[in-house]
C-alpha positions in Angstrom: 57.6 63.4 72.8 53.6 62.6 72.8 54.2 59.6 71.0 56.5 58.2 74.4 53.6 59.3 77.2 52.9 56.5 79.4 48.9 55.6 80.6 49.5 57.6 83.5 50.7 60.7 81.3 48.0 59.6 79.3 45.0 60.2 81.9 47.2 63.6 83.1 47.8 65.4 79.6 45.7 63.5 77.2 46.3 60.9 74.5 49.1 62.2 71.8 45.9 63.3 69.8 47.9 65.9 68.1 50.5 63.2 67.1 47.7 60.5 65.5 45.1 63.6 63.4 47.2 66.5 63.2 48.9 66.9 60.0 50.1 70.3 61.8 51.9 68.7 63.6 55.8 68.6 63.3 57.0 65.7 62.3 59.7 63.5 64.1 63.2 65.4 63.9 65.6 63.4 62.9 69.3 64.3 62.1 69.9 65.0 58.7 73.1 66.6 56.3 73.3 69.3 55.1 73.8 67.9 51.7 71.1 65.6 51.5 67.1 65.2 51.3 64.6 63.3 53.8 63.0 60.8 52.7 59.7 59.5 54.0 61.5 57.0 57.3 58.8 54.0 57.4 60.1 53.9 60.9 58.2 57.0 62.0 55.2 56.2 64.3 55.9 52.8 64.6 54.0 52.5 68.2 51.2 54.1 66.7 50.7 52.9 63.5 48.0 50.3 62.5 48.1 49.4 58.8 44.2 48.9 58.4 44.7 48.7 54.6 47.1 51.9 54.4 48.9 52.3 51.6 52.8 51.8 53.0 55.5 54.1 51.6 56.9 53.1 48.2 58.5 49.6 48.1 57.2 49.1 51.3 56.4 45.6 52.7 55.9 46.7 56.4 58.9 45.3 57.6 60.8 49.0 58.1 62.8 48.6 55.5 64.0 52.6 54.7 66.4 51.6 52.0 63.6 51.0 49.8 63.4 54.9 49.6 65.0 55.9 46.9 63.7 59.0 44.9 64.1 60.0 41.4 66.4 63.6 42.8 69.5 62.4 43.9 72.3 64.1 46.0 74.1 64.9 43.6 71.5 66.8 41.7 70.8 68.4 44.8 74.4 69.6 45.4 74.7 70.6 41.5 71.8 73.1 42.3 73.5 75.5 44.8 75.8 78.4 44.6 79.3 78.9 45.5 77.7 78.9 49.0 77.3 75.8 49.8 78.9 75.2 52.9 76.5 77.4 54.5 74.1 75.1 56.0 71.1 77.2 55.8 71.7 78.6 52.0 72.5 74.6 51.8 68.8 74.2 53.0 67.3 76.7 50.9 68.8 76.2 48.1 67.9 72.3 48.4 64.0 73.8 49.2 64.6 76.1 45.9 65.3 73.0 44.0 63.0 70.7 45.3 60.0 73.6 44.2 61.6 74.0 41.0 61.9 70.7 40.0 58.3 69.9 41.2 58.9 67.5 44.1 61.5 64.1 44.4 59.7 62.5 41.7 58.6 58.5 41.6 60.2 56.4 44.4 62.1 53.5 42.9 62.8 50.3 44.4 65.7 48.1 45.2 64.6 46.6 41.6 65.2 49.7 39.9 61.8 50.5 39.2 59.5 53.1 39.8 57.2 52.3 42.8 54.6 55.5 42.8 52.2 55.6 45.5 49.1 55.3 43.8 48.3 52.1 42.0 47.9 52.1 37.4 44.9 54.0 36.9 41.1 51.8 37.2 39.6 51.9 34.2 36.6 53.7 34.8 38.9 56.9 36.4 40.7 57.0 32.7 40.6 60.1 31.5 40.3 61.7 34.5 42.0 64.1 36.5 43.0 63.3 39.9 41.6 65.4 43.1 43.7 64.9 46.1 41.5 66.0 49.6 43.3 66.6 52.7 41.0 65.4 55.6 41.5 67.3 58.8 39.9 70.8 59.3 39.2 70.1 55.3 36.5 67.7 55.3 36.2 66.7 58.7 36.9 67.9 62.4 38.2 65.6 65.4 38.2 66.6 68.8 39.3 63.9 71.8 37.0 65.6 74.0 33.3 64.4 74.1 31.0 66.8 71.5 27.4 66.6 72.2 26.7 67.1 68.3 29.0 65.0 67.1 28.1 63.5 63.5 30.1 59.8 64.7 32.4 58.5 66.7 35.3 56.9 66.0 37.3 54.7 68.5 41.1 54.5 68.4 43.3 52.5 70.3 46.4 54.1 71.5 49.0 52.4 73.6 46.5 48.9 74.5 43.8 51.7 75.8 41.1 52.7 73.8 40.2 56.8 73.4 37.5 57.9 71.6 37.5 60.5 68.5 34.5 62.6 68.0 33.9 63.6 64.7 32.2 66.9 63.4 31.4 66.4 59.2 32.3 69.7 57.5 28.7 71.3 56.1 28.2 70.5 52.8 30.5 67.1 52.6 28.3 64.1 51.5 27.3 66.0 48.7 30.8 67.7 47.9 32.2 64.2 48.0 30.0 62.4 45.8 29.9 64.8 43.2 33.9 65.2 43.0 33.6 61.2 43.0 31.8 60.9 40.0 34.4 63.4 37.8 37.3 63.0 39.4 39.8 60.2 40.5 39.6 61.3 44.4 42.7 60.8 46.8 42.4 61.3 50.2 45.8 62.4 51.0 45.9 63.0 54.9 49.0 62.9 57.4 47.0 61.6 60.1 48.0 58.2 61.5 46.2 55.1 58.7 44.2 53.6 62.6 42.4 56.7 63.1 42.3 58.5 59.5 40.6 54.5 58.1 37.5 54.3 60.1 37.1 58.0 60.2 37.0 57.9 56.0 34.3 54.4 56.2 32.2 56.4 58.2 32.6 59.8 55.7 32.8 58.2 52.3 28.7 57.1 52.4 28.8 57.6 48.9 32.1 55.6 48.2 33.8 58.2 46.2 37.3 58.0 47.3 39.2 55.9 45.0 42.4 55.6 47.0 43.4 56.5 50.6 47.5 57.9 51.7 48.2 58.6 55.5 51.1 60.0 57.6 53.8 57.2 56.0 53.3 58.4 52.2 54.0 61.9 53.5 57.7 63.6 52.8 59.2 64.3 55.9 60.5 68.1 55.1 61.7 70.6 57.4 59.6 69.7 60.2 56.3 69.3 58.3 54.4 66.1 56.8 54.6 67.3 52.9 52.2 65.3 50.5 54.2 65.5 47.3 51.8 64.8 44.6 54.9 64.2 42.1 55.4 60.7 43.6 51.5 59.9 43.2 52.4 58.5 39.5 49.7 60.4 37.8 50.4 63.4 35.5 51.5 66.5 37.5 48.7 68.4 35.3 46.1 66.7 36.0 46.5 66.9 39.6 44.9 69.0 42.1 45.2 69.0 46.3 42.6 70.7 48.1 44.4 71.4 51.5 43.8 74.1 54.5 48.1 73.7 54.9 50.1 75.8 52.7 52.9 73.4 53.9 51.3 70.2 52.8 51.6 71.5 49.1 54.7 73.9 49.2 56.5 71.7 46.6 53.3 72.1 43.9 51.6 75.5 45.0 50.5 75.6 41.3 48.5 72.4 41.6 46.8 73.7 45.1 43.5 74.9 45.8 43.8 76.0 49.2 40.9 76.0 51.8 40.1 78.2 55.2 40.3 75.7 58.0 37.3 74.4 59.7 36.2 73.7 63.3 32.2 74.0 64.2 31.3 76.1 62.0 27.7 75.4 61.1 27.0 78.1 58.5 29.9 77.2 56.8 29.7 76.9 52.8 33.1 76.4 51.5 32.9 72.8 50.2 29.3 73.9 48.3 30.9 76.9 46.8 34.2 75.2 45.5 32.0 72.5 43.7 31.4 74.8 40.3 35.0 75.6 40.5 36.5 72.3 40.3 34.3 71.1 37.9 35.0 73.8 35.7 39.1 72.9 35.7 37.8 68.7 34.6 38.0 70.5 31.2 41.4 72.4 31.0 44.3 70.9 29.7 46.6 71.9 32.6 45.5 72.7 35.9 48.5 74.9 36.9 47.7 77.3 34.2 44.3 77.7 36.4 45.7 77.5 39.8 49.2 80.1 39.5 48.0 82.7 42.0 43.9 82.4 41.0 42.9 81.8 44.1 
């Protein structure tokens, strides 16, 4: 694996770049039953991960502590939901999958105390009343490339493995303003399964206009199927009042009703995307539930 490369694989293949801004990426595979869900493993990424004021998964306290997962679908539910089947391990899969889309996600973490441990913090006072706009970052908003970029809007250095590699950064057109307009209507979550040490100085350098109210990287995410899924039912905000704006169909498959999904972005200098969505998504700050917007309207 990337995350395993030594300095001299480093200067031969490249830094794991895929591994620390990809939310492409697969994520870790990890032996599971056929009977039971993953849960976010705090464990994940642990030689890359710098906390840098990340939020950690629910019940967290950085220590790796993965019994602290504990999410509001249980087994059993999960069992209860397929057909005579069952001991097929892929209808077991899809059937799980079926559920999980139905029910809208695993729901609020809770903690070894019992209680629900969402992954935002209770709502500030002056985003009351608010809906809540979750952003993805890469190929969204921004665009990283390891390799030098001549018109690169920053640069943002990461260190990976005691050796320090350097991120160019290309700003998607149209972001500073996108940004600080969503910021003053919405309560806006960057939501990104990037790695916390690259994905937090890229977003101090973006956010000029400090509109991002809270920031969730790769160790929020729900570790399904091979994907990094951002499950916006364990946010703690109301599932109505809740949009992601993602270029990943996988990122949202558990709330496709919630998702506004955007082209993916590289260099593109004429692009307009960001401008043109702005009317949009402050027309839905005024209905009373997003998903009757969002089923199939875009």
């Amino acid at each position: 694996m990337a995350l395993q490369l030594n300095e001299k694989e480093l200067q031969s293949h490249g830094p794991p770049e895929e591994d620390i801004i990809s939310d492409k990426c697969p994520a870790p595979t990890t032996p599971t039953s056929s009977t039971s869900v993953d849960f976010p493993n705090p464990q994940l990424d642990t030689d890359l991960r710098v906390t840098s004021g990340s939020v950690q998964p629910p019940g967290s306290t950085g220590a790796g502590d993965s019994s602290k997962h504990q999410g509001n679908l249980s087994e059993t539910e999960s069992v209860d939901a397929l057909d005579d089947d069952s001991d097929d391990p892929i209808l077991t899969e899809q059937a799980l999958e079926e559920n999980l889309i139905k029910l809208g996600g695993n729901g609020i973490p809770l903690g070894l105390d019992g209680l629900p441990q969402p992954l935002l913090p209770p709502i500030a006072p002056e985003h009351i009343g608010r809906k809540c706009l979750v952003l993805d970052l890469d190929e969204t908003l921004v665009h990283s490339s390891f390799k030098p970029v001549q018109q690169a809007d920053f640069v943002v250095p990461v260190e990976i493995e005691y050796h320090w590699h350097h991120f160019h950064v290309l700003k998607r057109p149209g972001v500073d303003n996108f940004l600080k307009r969503m910021g003053e209507i919405y309560e806006v979550v960057v939501f990104t399964a990037s790695l916390s040490k690259y994905a937090d100085p890229v977003l101090d350098k973006l956010d000029i206009h400090h509109a991002v109210a809270h920031r969730l990287f790769r160790e929020s995410c729900f570790h399904h199927k091979g994907n990094y899924v951002k499950d916006l039912s364990q946010l703690g905000r109301p599932i109505e009042d809740t949009i992601i704006l993602d270029n990943s169909p996988a990122s949202y498959i558990f709330h496709p009703n919630n998702a506004v999904p955007v082209s993916s972005w590289f260099n593109d200098p004429h692009d307009a995307e960001l401008t043109d969505l702005i009317p949009f998504l402050v027309d839905l700050t005024s209905v009373s539930d997003v998903r009757g917007i969002l089923d199939g309207a875009r």
